[in-house]
C-alpha positions as CSV (number, residue, x, y, z in Angstrom):
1,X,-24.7,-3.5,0.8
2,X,-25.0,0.0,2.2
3,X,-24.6,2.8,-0.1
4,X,-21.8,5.0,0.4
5,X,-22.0,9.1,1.5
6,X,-22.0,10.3,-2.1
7,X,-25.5,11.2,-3.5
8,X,-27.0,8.6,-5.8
9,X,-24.3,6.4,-5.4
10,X,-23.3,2.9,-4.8
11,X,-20.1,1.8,-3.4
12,X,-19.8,-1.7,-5.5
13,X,-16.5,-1.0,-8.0
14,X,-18.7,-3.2,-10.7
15,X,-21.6,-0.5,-10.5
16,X,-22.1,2.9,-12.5
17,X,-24.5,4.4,-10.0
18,X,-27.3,2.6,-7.4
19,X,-29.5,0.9,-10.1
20,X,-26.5,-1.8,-10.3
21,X,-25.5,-1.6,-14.3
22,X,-22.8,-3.6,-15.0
23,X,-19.1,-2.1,-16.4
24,X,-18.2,-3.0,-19.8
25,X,-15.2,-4.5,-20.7
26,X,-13.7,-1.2,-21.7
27,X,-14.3,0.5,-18.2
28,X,-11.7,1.7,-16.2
29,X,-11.9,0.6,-12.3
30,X,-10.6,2.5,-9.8
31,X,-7.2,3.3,-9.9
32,X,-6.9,4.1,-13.6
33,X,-6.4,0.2,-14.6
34,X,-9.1,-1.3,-17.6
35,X,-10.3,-4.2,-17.8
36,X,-8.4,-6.8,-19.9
37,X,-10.5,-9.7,-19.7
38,X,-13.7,-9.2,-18.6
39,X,-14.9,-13.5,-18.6
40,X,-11.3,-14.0,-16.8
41,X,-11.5,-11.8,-13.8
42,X,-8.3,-10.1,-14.1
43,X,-7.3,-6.9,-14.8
44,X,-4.4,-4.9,-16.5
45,X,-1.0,-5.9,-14.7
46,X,-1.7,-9.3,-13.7
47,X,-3.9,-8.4,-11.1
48,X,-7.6,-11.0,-9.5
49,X,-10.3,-8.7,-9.3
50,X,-11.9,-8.9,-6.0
51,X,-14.9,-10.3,-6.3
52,X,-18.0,-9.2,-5.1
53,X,-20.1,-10.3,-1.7
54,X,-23.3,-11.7,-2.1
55,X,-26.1,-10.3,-0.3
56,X,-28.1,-11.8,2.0
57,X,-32.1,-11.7,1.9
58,X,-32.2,-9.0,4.2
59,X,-29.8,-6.5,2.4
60,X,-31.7,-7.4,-0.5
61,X,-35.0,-6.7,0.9
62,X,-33.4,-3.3,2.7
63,X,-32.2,-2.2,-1.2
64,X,-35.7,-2.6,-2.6
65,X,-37.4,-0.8,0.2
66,X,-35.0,1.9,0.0
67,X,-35.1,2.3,-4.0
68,X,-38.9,2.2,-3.8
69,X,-38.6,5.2,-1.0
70,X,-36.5,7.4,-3.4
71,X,-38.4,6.8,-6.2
72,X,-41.5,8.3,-4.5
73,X,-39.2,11.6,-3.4
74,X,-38.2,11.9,-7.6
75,X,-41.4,13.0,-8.8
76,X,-42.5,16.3,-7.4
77,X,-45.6,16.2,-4.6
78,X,-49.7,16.9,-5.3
79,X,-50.9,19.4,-2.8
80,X,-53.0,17.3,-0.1
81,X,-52.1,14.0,-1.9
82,X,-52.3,12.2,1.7
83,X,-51.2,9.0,-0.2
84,X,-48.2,10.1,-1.0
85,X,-47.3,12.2,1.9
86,X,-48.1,8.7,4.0
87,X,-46.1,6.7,1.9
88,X,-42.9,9.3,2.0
89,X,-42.7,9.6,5.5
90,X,-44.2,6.3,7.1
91,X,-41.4,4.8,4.4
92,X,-38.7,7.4,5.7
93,X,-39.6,6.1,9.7
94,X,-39.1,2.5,8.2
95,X,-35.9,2.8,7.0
96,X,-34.4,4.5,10.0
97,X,-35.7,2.4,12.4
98,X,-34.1,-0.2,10.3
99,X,-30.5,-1.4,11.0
100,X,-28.7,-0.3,7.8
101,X,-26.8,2.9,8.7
102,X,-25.7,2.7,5.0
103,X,-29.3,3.7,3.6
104,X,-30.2,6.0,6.8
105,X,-26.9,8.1,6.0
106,X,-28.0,8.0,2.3
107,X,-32.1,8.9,3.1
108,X,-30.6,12.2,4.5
109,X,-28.8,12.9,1.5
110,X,-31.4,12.0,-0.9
111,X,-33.7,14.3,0.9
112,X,-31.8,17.2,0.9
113,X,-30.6,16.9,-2.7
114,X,-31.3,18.7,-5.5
115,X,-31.7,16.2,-7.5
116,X,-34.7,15.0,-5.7
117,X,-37.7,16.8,-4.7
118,X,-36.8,16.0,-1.1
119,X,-37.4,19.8,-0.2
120,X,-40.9,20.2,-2.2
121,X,-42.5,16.9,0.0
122,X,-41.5,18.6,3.3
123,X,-42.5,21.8,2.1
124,X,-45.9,20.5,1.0
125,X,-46.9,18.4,3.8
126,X,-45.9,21.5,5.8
127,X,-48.1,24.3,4.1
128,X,-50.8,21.1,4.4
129,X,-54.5,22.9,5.9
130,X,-57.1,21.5,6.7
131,X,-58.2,18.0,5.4
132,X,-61.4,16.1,4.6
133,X,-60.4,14.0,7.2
134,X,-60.2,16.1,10.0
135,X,-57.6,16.8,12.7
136,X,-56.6,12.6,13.0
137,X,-55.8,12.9,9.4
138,X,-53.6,16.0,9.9
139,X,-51.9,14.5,13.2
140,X,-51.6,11.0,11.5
141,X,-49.1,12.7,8.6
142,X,-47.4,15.3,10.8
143,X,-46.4,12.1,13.3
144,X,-44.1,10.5,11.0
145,X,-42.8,13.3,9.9
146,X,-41.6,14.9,13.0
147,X,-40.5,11.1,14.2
148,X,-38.3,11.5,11.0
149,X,-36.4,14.7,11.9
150,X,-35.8,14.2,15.3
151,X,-34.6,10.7,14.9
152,X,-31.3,9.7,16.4
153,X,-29.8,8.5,13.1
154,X,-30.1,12.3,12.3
155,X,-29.8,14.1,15.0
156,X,-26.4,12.3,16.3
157,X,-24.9,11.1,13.1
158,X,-21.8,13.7,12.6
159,X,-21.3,12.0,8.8
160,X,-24.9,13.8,7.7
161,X,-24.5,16.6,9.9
162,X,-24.4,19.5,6.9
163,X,-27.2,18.0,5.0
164,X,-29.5,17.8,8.4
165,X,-28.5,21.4,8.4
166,X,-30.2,22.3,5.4
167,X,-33.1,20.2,5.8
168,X,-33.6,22.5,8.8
169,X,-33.0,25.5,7.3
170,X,-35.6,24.9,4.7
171,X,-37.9,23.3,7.3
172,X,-37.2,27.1,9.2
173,X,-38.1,29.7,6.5
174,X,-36.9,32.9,6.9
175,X,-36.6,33.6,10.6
176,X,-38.9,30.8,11.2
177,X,-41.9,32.2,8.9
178,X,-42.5,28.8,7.6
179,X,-42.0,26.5,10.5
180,X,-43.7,28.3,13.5
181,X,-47.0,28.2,11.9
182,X,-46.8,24.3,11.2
183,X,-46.0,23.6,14.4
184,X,-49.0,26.0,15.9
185,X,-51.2,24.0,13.3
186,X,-50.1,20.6,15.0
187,X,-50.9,22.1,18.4
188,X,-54.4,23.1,17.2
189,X,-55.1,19.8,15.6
190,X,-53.8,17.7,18.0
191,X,-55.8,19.7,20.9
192,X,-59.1,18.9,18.7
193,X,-58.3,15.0,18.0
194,X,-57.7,14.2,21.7
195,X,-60.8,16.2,22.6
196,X,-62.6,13.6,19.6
197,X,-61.1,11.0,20.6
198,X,-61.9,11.3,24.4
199,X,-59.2,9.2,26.4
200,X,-55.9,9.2,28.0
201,X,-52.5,9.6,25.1
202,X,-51.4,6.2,24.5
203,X,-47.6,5.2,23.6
204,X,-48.0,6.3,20.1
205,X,-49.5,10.1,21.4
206,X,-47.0,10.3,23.9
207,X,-44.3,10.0,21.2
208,X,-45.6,12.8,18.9
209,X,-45.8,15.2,22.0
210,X,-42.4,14.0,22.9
211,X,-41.5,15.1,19.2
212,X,-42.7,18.1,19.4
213,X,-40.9,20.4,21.6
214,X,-38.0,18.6,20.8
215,X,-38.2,19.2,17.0
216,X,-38.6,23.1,18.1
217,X,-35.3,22.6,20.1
218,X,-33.7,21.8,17.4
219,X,-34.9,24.1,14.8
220,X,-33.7,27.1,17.0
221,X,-30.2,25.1,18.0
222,X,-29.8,24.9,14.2
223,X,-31.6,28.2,13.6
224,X,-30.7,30.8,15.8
225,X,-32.8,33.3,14.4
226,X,-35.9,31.8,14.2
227,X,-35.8,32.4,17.9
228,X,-37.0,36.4,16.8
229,X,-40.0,35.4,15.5
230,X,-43.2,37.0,16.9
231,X,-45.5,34.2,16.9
232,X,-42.9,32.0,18.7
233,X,-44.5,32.9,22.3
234,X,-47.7,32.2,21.3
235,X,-46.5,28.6,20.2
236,X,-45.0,27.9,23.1
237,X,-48.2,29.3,25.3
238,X,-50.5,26.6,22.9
239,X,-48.1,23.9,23.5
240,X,-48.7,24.2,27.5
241,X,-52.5,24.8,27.0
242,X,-52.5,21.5,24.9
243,X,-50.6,19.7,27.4
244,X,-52.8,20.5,30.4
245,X,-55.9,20.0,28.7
246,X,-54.7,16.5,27.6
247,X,-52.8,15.1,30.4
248,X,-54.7,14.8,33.7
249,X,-51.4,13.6,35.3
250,X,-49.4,16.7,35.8
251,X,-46.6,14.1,37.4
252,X,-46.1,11.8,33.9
253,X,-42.6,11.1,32.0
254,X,-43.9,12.5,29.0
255,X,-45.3,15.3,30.5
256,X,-42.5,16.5,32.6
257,X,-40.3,16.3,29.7
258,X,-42.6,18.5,27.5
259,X,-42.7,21.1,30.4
260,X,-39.2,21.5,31.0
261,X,-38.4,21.3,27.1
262,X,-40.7,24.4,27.0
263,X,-38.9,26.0,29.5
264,X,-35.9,26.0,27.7
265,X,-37.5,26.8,24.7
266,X,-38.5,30.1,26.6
267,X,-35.3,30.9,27.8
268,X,-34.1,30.7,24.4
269,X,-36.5,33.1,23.2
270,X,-35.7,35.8,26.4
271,X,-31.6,35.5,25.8
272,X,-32.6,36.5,22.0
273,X,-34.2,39.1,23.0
274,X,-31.9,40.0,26.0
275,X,-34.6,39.7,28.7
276,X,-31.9,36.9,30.4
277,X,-30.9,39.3,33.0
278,X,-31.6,42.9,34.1
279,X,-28.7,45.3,33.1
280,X,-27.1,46.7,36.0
281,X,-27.7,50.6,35.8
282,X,-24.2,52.1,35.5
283,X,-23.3,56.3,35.4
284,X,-20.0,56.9,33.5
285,X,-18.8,53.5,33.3
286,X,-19.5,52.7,37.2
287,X,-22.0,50.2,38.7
288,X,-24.5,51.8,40.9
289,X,-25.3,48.8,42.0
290,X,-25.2,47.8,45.5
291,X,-23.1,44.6,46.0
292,X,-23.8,43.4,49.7
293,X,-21.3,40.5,51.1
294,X,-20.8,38.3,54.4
295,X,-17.4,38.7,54.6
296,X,-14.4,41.1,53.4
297,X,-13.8,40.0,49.9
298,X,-12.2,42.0,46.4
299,X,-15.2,41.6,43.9
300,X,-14.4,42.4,40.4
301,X,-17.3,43.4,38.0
302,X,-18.0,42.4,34.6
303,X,-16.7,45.2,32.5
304,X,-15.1,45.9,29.2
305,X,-11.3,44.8,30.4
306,X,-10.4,43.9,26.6
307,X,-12.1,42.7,23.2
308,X,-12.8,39.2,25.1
309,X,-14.3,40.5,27.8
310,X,-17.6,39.6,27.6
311,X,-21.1,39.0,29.5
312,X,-22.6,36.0,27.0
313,X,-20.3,33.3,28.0
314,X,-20.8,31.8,24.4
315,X,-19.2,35.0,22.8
316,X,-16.0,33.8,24.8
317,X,-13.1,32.5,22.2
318,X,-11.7,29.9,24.4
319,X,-8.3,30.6,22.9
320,X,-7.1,33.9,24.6
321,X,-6.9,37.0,22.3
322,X,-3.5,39.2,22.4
323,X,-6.1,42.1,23.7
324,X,-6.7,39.7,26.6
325,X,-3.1,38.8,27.5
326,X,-1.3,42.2,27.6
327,X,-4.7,43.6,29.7
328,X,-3.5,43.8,33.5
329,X,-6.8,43.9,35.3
330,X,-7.7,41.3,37.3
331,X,-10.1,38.8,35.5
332,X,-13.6,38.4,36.5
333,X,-14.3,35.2,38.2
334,X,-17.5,34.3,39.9
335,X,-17.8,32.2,43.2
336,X,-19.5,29.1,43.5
337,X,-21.0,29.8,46.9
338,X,-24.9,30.7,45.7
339,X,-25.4,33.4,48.4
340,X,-22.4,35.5,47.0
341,X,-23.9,37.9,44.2
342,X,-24.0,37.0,40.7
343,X,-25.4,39.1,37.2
344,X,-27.6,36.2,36.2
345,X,-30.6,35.9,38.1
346,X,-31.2,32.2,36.5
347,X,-30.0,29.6,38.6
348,X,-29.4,27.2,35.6
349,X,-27.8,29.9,33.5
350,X,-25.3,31.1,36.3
351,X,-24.8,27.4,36.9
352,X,-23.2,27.0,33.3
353,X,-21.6,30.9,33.3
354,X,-19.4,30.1,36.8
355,X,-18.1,26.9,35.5
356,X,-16.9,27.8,32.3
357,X,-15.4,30.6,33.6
358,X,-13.6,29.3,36.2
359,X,-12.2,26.2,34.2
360,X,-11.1,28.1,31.1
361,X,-9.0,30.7,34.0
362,X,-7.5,26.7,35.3
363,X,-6.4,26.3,32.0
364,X,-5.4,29.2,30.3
365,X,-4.8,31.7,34.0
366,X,-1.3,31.3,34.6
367,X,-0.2,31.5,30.9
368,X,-1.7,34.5,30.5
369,X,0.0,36.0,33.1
370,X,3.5,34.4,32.3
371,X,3.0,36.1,28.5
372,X,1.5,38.8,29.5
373,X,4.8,40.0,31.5
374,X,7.0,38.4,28.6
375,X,5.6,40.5,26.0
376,X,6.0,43.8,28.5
377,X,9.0,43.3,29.6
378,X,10.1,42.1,25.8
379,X,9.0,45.9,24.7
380,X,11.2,47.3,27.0
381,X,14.2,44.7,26.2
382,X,13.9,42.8,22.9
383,X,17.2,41.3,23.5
384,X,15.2,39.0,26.1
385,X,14.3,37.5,22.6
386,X,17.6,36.3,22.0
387,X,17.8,33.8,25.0
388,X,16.3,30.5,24.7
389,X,16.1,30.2,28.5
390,X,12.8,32.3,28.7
391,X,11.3,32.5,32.6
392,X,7.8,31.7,32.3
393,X,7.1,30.6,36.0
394,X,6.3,27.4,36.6
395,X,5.0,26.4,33.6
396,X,6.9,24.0,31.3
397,X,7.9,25.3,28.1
398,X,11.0,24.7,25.1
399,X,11.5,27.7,23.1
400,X,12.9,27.8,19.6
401,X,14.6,31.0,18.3
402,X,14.1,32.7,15.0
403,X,11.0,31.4,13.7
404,X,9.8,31.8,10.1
405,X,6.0,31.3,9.0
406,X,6.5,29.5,5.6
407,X,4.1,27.3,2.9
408,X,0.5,27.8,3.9
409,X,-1.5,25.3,2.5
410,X,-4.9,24.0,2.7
411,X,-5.5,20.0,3.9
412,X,-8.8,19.0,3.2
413,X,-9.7,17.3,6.2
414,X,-7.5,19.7,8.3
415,X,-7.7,22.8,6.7
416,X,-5.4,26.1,6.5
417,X,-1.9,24.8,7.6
418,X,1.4,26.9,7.9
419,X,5.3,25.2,7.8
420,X,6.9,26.6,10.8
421,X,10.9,26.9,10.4
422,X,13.4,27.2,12.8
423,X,17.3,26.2,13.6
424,X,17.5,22.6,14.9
425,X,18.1,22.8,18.8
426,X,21.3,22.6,19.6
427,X,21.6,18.9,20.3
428,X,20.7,17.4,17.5
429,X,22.6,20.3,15.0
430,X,26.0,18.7,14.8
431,X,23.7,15.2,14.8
432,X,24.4,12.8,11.5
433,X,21.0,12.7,9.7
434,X,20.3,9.3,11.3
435,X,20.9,10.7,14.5
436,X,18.9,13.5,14.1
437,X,16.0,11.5,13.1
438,X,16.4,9.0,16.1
439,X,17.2,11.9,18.0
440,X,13.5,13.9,17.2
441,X,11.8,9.8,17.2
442,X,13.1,9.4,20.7
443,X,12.2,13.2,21.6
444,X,8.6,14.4,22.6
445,X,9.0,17.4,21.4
446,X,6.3,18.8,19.5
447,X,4.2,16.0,19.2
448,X,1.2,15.9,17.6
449,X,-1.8,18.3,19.1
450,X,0.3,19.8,21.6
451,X,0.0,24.3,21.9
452,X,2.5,26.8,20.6
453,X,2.9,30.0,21.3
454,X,4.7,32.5,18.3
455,X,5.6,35.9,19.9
456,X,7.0,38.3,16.9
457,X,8.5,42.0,16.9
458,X,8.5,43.9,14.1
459,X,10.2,47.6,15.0
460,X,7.2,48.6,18.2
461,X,5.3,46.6,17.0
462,X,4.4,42.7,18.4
463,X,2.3,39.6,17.6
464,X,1.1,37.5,19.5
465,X,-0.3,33.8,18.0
466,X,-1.3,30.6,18.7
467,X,-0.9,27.4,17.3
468,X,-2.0,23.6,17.3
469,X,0.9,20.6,15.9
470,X,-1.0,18.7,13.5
471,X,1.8,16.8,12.0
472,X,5.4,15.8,13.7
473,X,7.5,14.5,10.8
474,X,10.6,13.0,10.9
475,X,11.5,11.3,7.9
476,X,14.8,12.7,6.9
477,X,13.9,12.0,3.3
478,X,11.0,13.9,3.3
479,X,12.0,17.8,2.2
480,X,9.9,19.7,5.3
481,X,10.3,17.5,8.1
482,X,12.5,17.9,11.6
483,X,15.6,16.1,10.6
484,X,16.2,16.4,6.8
485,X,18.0,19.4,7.2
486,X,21.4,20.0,8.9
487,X,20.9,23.3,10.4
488,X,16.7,24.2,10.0
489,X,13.8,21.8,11.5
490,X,10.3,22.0,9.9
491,X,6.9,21.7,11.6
492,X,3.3,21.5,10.4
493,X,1.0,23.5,12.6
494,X,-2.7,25.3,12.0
495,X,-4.1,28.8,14.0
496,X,-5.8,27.4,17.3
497,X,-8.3,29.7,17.1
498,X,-10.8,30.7,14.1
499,X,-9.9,34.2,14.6
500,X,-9.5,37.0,11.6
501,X,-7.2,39.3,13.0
502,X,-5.1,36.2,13.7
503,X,-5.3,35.1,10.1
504,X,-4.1,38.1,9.1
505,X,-1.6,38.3,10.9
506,X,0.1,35.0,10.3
507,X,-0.7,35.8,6.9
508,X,1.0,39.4,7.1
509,X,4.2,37.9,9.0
510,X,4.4,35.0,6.1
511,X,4.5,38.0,3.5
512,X,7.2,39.8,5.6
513,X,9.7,37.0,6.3
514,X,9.2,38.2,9.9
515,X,11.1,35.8,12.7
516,X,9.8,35.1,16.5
517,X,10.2,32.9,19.2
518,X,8.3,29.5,19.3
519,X,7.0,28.8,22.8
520,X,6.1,25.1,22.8
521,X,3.7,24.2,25.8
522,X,3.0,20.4,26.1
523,X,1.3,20.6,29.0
524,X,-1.4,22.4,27.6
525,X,-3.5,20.1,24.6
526,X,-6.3,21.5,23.7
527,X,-8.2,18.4,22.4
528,X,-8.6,17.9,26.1
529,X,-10.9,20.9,27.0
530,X,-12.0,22.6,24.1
531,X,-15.2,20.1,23.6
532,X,-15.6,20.6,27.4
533,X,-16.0,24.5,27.2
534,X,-17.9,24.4,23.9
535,X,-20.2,22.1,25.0
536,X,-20.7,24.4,28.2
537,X,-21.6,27.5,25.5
538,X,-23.6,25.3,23.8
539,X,-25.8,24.5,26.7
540,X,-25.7,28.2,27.9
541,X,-26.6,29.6,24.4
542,X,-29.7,26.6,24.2
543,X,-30.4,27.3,28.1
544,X,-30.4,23.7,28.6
545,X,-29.0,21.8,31.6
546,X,-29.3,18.3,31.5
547,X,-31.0,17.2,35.2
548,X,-31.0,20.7,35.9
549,X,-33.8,20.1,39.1
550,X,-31.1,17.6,40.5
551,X,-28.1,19.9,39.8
552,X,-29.2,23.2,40.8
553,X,-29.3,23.6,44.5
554,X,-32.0,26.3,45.1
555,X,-34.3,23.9,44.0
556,X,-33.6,21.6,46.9
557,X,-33.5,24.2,49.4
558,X,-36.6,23.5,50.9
559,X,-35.9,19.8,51.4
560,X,-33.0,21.0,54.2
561,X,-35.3,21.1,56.9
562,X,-37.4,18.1,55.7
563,X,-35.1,15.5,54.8
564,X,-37.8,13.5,52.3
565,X,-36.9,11.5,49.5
566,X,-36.5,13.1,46.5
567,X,-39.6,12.0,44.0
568,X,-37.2,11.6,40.8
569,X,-39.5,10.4,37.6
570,X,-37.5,7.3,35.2
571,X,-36.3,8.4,32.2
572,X,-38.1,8.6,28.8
573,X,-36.6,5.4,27.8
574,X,-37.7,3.5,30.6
């Protein structure tokens, strides 16, 4: 059976850890109860103990190959031991080709646990020179080992996401230092073992230069600042030497997919060092910078509006800041028509920037105007506060009056939570507690995941907040929930952005006692987009566009006067 996400552990209730000893008689199982008869099968309270699955021959065999595995990793490594090294890492390969996820999930943590020397074979296969063998001997180790950290049961498993983490930041060194010379080591070799071997890259070949770039990829998507290092250039410049010199085909799968993996790698490296785009030369504040269009149109500049105003896309908070909101000054928003200018001279890049900028205005656009004017016109007037009919446009919106923050506490899975407390809405206050429980049941009212707005004064002084429901209770006999009490309603809510000023703040206003107005917007959920944008940052911060010379127009420019098929490689996987 597979083992379960704990380190060293096995998820059979008879087992003390993954060797399979047996509980005595005086064990507890799970839940606190002991065993009272151990022959009989029962335990304390009357209870049949479950009794255990059998495994088949194949579980069986997967168990043994995997205990073998981490018995290798227990014992530290023998600098150039290539036995071991082979055994490690063709064993590691083995297991996640195989189809247990149980013991792939539990390889990962093995190998990035402390109480396995995990981290001293990677280290000393990677700080591996030169062998007896030659370059094939170098190249046959490094193969399965970069087959192991780019894997899919790795890279796309969100359950070992943390411990891939720091298998790659060990595998990095400081800024890089110990990766980017391994990697310019298997260039070297690999250069010299196709120049031995003296024939095309077959399948096996073709997978370690697939590997490759896409094990550097990673590395700076996990480690941003091994994108600094000096030598990282160079790398890249060796990679493309190697792959000319052994590919004869400049047309292949594998070699198209190398070259535009190096691309990106090299956009990477110029956004780190912010050779992206050219600033535009500016004298006190102003552009000097000529801006030439075909038609009369208002054209507003990058600039710094207000503390989210930013050039780098993914420096954005998705969630609008207060700072953002009260600022009156039209919001910068790029056209989609490619002759129109644009700061990024990268087609891919500006691509990525226009979208995301012009989908996150969709979203968030109107609202920000709507409380932008609510919070003005509140300062002059906080009266407006006291009516629960507040004019927000067309936008759809319940507001609650005299809102407390109460109870933060921390869910595990869900983290920092607050209790917001308010009086019940005027329907359902003069409501029997049955009725006010069918009455919230039937409402849809501050359901689960939808946005919330807390506006709060304090003498001149305002707050502005946002929040995300994550629980809607209305169990009448529970003691915070929306219809146990006659006159308050209680709802369970967490900060919808990662923000520190915002923590304080609701932190400062929970102190206080301070009241608001709850603006509930259920038209607006942001499970719905906030993947969307962050995965658009993402792509912007790697400078990587999936299909990018399909996508982008400019590259099919010169096809509009000669109309010939496009020449579109299969995939990898084909």
């Amino acid at each position: 059976m597979p083992p379960s996400s704990k380190l060293g552990r096995n998820p059979r209730r008879g087992d003390r850890s993954s060797g399979g000893g047996r509980r005595g008689c005086g064990d507890s199982w799970k839940g606190g109860a002991s065993g009272a008869n151990c022959r009989g099968g029962t335990i304390e309270g009357g209870g049949q103990r479950r009794e255990r699955k059998e495994e088949s021959p194949e579980e069986q065999a997967a168990k043994s190959s995997y205990n073998y595995w981490r018995r290798l990793i227990k014992n530290p490594p023998v600098p150039n031991d290539t036995k071991t090294m082979e055994r490690v890492w063709d064993g590691a390969l083995r297991i996640l080709n195989d189809d247990n996820r149980g013991w792939k999930q539990q390889l990962i943590f093995d190998l990035e646990s402390d109480e396995y020397q995990g981290r001293a074979h990677v280290k000393n296969l990677m700080e591996m020179q030169a062998l007896l063998g030659g370059p094939s001997t170098f190249v046959g180790l490094a193969d399965p080992f970069l087959l192991v950290i780019t894997h899919p049961a790795i890279l796309d498993c969100l359950a070992v996401d943390t411990a891939v983490g720091g298998i790659f930041n060990f595998i990095s060194g400081s800024h890089g230092s110990r990766a980017i010379p391994f990697f310019r080591r298997i260039c070297s070799n690999l250069l010299d073992h196709h120049l031995n071997m003296g024939s095309e890259p077959d399948s096996s070949l073709e997978q370690l230069l697939v590997a490759l770039p896409k094990a550097i990829h990673e590395l700076l998507r996990r480690e941003y600042r091994a994108s600094f290092n000096d030598d990282l250039p160079d790398m890249l410049n060796s990679i493309e030497e190697m792959m000319s010199a052994v590919y004869a085909d400049k047309q292949s799968t594998a070699f198209q997919y190398v070259a535009n993996k190096v691309e990106e790698l090299r956009k990477i490296v110029a956004r780190s060092r912010g050779l992206l785009h050219e600033e535009v030369p500016a004298e006190g504040g102003v552009t000097t910078d000529m801006v030439t269009l075909t038609y009369p149109r208002a054209v507003q500049l990058l600039g710094e509006r207000h503390d989210n105003d930013k050039v780098d896309i993914s420096k954005i908070n998705i969630i609008p800041t207060e700072n953002e909101i009260r600022c009156n000054r039209p919001e910068y928003l790029p056209s989609t028509n490619l002759y129109l200018p644009h700061f990024l001279s990268d087609q891919a890049q500006r691509h990525l920037d226009t979208h995301f900028r012009l989908l996150r205005h969709d979203i968030f656009g109107e609202l920000k105007g709507a409380l932008g004017g609510l919070l003005l016109a509140a300062e002059q007037d906080i009266s407006l506060f006291e009516n629960p009919r507040l004019n927000l446009g067309n936008i759809r919106a319940y507001a609650y009056l005299n809102v407390h923050i109460r109870n933060l506490s921390f869910d595990h899975n869900r983290g920092l939570e607050v209790q917001l407390s308010f009086p019940q809405p005027t329907a359902a206050r003069k409501k029997s507690k049955a009725q006010r429980h069918r009455w919230w049941e039937d409402s849809k009212r501050l359901e689960e995941g939808v946005f919330l707005s807390l506006l709060s004064f304090q003498g001149d002084k305002s707050s502005l907040l946002f929040f995300n429901v994550t629980g809607k209770e209305t169990n009448p006999d529970k003691v915070a929930s929306l219809s146990s009490h006659n006159y308050l309603a209680n709802i369970i809510a967490k900060l919808a952005s990662n923000n520190r000023d915002d923590l304080d703040t609701m932190v400062r206003l929970n102190c206080q006692r301070s009241s608001g107005i709850l603006i509930e917007l259920p038209s607006i959920i942001i499970a719905t987009f906030v993947p969307v944008l962050e995965s658009i940052q993402d792509m912007y911060r790697l400078c990587r566009l999936p299909f990018r010379q399909w996508i982008i127009p400019d590259r099919l420019g010169h096809q509009v006067n000669n109309p010939a098929p496009l020449d579109i490689p299969p995939p990898m996987y084909a």
